[in-house]
Backbone as a printed PyTorch tensor [residue, N CA C, xyz], in Angstrom:
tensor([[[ 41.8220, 243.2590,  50.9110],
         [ 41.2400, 244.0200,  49.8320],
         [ 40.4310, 245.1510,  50.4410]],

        [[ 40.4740, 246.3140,  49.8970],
         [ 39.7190, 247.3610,  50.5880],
         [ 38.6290, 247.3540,  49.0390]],

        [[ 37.6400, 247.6540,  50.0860],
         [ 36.4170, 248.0900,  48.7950],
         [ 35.6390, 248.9560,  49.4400]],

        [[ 34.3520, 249.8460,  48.7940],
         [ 33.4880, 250.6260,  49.3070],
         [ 32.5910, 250.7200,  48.4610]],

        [[ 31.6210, 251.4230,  48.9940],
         [ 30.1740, 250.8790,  49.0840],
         [ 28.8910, 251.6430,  49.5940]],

        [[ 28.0020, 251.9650,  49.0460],
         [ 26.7470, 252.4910,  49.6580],
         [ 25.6670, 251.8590,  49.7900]],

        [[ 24.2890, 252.2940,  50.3670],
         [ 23.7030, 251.3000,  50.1590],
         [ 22.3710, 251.6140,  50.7990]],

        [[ 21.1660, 250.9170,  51.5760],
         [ 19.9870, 251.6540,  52.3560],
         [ 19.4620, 250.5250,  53.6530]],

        [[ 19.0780, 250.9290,  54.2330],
         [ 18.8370, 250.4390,  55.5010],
         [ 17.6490, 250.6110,  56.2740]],

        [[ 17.0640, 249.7990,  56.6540],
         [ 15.7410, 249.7030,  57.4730],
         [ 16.1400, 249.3940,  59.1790]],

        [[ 15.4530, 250.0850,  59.9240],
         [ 15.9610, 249.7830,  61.6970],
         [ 14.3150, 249.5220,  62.7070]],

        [[ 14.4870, 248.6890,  62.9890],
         [ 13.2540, 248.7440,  64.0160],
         [ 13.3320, 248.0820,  65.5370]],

        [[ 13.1970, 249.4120,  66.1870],
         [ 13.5650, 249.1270,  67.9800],
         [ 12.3550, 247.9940,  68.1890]],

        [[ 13.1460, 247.1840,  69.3210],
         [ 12.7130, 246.5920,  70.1130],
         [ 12.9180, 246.9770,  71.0310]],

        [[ 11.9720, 247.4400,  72.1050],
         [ 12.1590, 247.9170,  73.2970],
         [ 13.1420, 249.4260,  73.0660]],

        [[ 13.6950, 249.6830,  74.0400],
         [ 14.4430, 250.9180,  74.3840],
         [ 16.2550, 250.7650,  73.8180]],

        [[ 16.2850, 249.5370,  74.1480],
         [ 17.7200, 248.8450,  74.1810],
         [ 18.2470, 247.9470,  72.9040]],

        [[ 16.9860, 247.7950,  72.2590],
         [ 17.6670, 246.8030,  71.2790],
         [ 17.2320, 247.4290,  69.5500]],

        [[ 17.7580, 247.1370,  68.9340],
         [ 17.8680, 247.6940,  67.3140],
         [ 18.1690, 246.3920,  66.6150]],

        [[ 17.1360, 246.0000,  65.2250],
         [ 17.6550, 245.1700,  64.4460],
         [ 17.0010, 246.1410,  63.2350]],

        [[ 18.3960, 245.3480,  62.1810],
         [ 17.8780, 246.2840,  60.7300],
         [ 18.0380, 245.2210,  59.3900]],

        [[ 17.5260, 245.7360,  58.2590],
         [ 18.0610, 245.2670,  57.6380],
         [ 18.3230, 246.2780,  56.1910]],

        [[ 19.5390, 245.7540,  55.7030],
         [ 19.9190, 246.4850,  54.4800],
         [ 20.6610, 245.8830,  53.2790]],

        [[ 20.5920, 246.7680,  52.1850],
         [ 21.2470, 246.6480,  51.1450],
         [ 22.3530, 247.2750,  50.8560]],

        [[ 23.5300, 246.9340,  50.5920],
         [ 24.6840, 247.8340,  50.6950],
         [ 25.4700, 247.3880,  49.0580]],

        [[ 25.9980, 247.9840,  48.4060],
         [ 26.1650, 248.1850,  47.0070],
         [ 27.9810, 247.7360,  47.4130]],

        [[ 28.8350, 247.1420,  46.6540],
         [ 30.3140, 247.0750,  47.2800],
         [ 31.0480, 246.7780,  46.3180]],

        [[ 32.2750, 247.9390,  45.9380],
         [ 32.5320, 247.9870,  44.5340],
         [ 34.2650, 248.0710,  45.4410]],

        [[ 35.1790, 246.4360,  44.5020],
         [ 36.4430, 246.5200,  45.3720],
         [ 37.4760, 247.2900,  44.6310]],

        [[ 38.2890, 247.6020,  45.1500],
         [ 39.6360, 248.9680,  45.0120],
         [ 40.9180, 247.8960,  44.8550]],

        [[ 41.2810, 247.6450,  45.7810],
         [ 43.0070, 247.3970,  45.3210],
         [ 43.2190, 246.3250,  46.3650]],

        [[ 43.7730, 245.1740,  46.5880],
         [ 44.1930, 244.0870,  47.7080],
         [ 45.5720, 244.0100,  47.0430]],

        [[ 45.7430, 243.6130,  48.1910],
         [ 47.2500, 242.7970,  48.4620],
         [ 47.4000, 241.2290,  48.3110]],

        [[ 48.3980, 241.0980,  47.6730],
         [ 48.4740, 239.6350,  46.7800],
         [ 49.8430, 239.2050,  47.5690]],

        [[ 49.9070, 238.2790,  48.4360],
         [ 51.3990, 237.6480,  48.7430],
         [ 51.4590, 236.1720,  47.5200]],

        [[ 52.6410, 236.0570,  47.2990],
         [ 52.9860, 234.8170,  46.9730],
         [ 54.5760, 234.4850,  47.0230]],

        [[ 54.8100, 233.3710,  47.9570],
         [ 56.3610, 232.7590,  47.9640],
         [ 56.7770, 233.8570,  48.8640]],

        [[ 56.1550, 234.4800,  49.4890],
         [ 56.9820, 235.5440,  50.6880],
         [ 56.9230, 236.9910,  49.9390]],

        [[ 56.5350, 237.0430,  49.0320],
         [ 56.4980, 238.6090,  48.2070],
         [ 54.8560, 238.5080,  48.3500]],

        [[ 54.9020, 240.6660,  48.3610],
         [ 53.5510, 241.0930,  48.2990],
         [ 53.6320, 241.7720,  47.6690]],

        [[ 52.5840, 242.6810,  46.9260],
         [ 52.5630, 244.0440,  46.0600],
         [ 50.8400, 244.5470,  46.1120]],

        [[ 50.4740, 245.2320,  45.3690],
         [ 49.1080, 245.8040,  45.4140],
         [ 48.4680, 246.1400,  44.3120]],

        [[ 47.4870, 245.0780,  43.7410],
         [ 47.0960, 245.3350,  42.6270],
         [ 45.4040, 245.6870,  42.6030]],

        [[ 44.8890, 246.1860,  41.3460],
         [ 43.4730, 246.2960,  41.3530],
         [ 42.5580, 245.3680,  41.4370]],

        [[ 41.6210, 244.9390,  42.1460],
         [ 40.7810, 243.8430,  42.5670],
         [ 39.6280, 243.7360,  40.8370]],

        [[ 39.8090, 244.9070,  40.4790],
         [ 38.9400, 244.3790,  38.8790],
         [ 40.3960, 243.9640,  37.8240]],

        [[ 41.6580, 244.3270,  38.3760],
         [ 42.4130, 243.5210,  36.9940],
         [ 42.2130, 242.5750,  37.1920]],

        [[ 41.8590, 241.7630,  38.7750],
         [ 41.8470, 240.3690,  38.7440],
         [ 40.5730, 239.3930,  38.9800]],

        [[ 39.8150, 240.0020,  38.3870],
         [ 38.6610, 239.6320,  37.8700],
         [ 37.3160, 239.4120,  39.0010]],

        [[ 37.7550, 240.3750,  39.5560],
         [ 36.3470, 240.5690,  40.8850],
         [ 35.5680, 241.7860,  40.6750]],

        [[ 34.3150, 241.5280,  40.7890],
         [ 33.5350, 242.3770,  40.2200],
         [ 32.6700, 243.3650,  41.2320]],

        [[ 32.2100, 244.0240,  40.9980],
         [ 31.2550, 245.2100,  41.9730],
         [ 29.8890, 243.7620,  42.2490]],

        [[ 29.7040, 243.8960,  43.2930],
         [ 28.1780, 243.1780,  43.6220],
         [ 27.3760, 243.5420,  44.8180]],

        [[ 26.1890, 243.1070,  45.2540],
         [ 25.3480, 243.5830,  46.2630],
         [ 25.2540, 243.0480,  47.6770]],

        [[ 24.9040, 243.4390,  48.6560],
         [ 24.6890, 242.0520,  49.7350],
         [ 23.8130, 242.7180,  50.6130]],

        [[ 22.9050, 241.7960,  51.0110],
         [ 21.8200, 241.8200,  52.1480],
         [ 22.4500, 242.2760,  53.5620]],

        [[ 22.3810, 242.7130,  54.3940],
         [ 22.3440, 243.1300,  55.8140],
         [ 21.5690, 242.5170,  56.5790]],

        [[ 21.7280, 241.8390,  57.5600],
         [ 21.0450, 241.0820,  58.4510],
         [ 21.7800, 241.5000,  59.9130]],

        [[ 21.2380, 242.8580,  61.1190],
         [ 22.0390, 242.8180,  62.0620],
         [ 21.3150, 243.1170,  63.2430]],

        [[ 21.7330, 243.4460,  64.8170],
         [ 20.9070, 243.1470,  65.8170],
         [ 22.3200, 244.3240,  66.6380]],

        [[ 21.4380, 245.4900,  67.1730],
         [ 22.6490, 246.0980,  68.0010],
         [ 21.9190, 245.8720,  69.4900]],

        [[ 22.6640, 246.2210,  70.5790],
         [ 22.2020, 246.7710,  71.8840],
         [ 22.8880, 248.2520,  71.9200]],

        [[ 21.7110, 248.7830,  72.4050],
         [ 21.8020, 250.5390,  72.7780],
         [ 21.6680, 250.8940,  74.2040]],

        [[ 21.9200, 251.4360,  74.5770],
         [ 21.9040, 252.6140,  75.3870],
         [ 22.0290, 253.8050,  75.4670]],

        [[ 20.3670, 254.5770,  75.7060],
         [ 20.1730, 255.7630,  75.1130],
         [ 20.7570, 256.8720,  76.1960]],

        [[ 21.3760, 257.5810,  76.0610],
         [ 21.4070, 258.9460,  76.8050],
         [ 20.6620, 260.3030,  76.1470]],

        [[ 19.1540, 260.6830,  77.2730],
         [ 19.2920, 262.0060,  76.3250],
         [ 19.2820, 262.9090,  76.7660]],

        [[ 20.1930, 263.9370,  75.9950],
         [ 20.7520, 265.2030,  76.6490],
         [ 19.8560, 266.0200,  76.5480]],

        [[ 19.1650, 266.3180,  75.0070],
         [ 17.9610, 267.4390,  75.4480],
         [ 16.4910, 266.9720,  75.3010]],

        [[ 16.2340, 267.5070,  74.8060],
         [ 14.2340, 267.1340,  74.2870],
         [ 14.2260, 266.3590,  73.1410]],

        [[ 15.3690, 267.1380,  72.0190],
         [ 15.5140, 265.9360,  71.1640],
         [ 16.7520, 265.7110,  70.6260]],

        [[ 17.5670, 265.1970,  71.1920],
         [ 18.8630, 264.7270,  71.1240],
         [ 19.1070, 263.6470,  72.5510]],

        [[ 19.3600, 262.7340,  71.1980],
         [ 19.1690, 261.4130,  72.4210],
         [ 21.0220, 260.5420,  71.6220]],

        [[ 21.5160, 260.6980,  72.2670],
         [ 22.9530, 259.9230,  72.0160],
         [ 22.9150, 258.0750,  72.8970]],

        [[ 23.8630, 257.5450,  72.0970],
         [ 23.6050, 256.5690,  72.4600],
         [ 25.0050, 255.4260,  71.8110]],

        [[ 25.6160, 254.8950,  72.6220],
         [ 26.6410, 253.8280,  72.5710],
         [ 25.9380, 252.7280,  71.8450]],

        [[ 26.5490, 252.0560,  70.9950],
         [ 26.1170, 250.6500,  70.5880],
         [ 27.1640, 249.6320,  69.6690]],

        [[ 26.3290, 248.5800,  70.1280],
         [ 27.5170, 247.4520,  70.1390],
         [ 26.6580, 246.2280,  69.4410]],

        [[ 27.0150, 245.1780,  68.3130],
         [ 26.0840, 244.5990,  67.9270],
         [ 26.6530, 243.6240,  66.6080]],

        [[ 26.2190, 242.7990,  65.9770],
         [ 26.4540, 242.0540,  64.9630],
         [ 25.5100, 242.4940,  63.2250]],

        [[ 26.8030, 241.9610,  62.6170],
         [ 25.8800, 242.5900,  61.4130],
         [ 26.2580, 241.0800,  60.3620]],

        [[ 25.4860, 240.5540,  59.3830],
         [ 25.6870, 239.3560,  58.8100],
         [ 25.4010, 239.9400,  57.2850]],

        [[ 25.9060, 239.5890,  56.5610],
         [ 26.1840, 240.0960,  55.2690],
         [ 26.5500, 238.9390,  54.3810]],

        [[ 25.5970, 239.1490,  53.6420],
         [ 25.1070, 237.9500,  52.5360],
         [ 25.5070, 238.6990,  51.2550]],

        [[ 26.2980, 238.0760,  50.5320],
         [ 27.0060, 238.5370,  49.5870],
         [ 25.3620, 238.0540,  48.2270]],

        [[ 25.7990, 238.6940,  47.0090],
         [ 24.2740, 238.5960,  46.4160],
         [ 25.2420, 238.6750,  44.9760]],

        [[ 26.0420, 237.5930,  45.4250],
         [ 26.4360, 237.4260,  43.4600],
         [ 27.1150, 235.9990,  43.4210]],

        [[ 27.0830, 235.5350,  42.0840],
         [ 27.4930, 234.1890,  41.5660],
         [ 29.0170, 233.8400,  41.5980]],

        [[ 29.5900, 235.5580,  41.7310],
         [ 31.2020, 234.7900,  41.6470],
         [ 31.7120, 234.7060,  42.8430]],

        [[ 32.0480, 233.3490,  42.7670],
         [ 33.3290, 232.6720,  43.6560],
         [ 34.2640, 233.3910,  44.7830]],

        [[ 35.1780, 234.6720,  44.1690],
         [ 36.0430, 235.1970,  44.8720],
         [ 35.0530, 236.3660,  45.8290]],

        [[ 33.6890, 236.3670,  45.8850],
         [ 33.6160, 236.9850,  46.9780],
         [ 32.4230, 236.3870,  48.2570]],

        [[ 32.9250, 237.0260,  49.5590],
         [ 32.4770, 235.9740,  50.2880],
         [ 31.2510, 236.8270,  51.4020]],

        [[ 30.5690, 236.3570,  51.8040],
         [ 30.2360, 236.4330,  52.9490],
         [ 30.6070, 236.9370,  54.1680]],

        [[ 30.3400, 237.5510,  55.1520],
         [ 31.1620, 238.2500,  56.3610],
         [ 29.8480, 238.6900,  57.6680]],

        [[ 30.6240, 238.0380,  58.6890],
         [ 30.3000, 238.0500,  60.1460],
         [ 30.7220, 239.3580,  60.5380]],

        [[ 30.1760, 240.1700,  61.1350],
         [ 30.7110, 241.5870,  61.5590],
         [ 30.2820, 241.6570,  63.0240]],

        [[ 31.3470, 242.0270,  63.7910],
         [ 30.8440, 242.6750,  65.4140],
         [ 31.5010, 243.8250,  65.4340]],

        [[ 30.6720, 244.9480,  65.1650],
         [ 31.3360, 246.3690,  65.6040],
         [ 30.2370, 247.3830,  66.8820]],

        [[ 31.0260, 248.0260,  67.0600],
         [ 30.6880, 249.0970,  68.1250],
         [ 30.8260, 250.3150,  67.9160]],

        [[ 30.4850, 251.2180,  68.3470],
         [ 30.4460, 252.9120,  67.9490],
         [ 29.6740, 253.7000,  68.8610]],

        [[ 28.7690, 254.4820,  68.2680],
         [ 28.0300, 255.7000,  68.4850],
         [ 27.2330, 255.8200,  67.9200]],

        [[ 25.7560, 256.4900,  68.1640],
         [ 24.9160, 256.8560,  67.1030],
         [ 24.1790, 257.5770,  68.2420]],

        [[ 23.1570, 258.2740,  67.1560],
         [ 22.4220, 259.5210,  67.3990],
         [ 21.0730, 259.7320,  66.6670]],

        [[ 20.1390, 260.1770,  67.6480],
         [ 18.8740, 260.1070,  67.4090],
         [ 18.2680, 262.0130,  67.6670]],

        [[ 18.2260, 262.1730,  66.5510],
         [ 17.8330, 263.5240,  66.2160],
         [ 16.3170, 263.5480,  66.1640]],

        [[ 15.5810, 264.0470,  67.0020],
         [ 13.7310, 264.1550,  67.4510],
         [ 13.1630, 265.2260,  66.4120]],

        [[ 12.3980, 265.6380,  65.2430],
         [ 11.8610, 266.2670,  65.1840],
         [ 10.1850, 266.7440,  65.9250]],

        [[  9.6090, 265.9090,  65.7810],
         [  8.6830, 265.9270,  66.7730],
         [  8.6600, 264.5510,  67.6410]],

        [[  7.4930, 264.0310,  68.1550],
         [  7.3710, 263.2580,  69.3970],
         [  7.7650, 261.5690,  68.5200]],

        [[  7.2130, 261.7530,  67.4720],
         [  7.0440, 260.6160,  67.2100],
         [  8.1190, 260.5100,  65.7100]],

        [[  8.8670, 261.7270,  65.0500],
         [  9.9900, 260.9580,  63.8210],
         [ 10.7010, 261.7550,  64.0540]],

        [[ 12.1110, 261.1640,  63.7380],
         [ 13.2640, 261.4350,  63.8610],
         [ 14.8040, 261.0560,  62.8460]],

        [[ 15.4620, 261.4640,  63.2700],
         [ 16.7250, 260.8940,  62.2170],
         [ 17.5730, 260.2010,  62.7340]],

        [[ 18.1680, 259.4820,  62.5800],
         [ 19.2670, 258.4880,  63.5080],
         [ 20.6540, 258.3750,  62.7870]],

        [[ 21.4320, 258.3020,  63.5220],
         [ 22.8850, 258.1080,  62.2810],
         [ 23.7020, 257.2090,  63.6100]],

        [[ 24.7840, 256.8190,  62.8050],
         [ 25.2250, 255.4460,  63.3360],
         [ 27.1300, 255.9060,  62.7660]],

        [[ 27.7580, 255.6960,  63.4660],
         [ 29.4050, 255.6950,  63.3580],
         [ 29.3810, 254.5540,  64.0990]],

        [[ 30.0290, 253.7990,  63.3270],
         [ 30.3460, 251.9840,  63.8090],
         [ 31.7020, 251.9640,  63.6340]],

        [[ 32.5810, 251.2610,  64.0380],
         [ 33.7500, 250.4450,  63.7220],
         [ 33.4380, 249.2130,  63.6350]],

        [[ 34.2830, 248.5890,  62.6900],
         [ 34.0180, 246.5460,  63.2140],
         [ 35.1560, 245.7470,  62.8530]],

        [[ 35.0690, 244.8690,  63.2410],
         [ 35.8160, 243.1670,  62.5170],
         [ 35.6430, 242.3010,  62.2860]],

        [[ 35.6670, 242.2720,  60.9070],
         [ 34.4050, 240.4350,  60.4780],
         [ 35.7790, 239.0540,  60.1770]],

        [[ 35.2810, 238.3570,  59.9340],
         [ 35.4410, 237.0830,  59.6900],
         [ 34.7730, 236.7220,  58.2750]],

        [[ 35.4110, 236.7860,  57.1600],
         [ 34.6030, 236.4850,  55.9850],
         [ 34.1620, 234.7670,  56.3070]],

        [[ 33.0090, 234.6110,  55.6270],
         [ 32.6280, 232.7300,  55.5090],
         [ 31.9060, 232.5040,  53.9100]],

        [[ 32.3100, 231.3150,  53.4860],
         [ 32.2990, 230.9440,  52.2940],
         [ 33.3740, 231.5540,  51.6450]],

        [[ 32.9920, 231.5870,  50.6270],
         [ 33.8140, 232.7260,  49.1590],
         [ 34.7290, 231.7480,  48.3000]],

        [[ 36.1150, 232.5100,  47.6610],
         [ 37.0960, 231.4760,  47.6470],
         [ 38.3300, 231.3660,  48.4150]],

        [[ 38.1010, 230.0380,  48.7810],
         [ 39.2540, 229.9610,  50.0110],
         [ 40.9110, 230.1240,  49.6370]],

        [[ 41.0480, 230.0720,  48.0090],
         [ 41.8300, 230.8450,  47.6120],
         [ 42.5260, 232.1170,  47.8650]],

        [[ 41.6080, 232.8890,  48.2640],
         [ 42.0970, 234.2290,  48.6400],
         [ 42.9090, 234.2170,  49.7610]],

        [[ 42.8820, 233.3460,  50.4940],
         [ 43.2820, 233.1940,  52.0510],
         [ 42.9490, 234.3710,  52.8900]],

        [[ 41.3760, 234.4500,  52.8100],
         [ 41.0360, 235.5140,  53.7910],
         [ 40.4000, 235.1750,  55.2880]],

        [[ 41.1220, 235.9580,  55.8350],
         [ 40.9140, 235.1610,  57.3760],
         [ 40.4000, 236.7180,  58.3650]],

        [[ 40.4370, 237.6360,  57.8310],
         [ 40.2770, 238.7320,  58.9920],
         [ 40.0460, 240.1610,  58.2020]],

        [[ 39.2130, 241.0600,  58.3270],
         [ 38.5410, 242.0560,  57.8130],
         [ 38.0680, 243.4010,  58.5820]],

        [[ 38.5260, 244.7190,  58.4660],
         [ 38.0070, 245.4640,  59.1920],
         [ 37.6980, 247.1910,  58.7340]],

        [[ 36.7390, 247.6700,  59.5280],
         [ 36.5720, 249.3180,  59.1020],
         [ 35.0630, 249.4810,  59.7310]],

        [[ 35.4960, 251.0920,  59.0140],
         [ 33.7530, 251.5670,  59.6560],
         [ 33.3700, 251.7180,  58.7600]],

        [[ 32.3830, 251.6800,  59.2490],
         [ 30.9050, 252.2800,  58.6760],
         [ 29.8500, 253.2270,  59.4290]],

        [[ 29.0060, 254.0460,  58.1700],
         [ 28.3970, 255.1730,  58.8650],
         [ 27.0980, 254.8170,  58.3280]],

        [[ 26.0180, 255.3570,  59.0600],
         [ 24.5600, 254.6180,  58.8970],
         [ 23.5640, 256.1530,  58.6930]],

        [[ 22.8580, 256.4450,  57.8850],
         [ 21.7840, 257.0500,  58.3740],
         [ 20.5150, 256.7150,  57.9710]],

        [[ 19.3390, 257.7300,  58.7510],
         [ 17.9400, 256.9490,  58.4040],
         [ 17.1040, 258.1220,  59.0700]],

        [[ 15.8300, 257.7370,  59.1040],
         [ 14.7860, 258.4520,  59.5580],
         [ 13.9180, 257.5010,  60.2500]],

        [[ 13.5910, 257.5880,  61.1520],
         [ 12.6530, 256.6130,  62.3360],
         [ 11.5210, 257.0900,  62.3460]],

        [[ 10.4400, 256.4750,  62.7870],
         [  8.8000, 257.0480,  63.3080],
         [  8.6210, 255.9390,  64.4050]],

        [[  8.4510, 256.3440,  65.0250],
         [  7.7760, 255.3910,  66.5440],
         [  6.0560, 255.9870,  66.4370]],

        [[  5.7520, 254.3360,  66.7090],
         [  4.4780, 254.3560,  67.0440],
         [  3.6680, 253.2270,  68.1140]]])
């Protein structure tokens, strides 16, 4: 099933190297693929009665900063993201995420800045309904925010 989604996000370094955040992400589904008896086709995930709902963000990256100027600081990262689904129905589940990417830390002065995040990943949904027979999940995602170190 492909779905999409917006949503907001909180980040707070530990140390130089490490990033945990947490967020709310909004996730409204589009169209899945239905096999049955060896046939597939592609139908709308609201004809079949799955609904738009919310889910918590719970994740932890490792970074490594490179910075090129005074304030442009680039940086590789790699990390887990846990996603708590935040509704009553059944057909949707939960998901383990490990993705990796890029992100970028834009300095306005010494102490705030902007950060943005290009991730790829691949989760593992857990719980939901095992009906669906969902076993494997993937895409990016893009992050932004504003930081203050103090």
């Amino acid at each position: 099933m492909d779905r999409t989604g917006f949503g907001a996000f909180a980040f707070f370094g530990i140390s130089r190297f490490w990033e945990f955040n947490l967020g709310y992400l909004y996730k409204s589904p589009g169209t899945m693929t239905v096999r049955y008896q060896g046939n597939s086709g592609t139908v709308d995930a609201k004809d079949e009665g799955i609904e738009n709902t919310g889910a918590l963000q719970l994740g932890a990256y490792f970074k490594y900063p490179f910075v090129l100027t005074e304030s442009i600081v680039l940086f590789p990262t790699v990390g887990v993201d846990y996603e708590i689904t935040l509704s009553s129905n059944p057909e949707w589940w939960n998901d383990f995420w490990f993705r990796g990417g890029v992100g970028m830390d834009f300095f306005f002065s010494e102490s705030v800045f902007l950060r943005g995040h290009l991730i790829y990943g691949a989760a593992i949904p857990v719980g939901g309904d095992k009906d669906l027979g969902l076993d494997f999940t993937h895409g990016f995602l893009a992050k932004l925010g504003v930081g203050w170190m103090f």
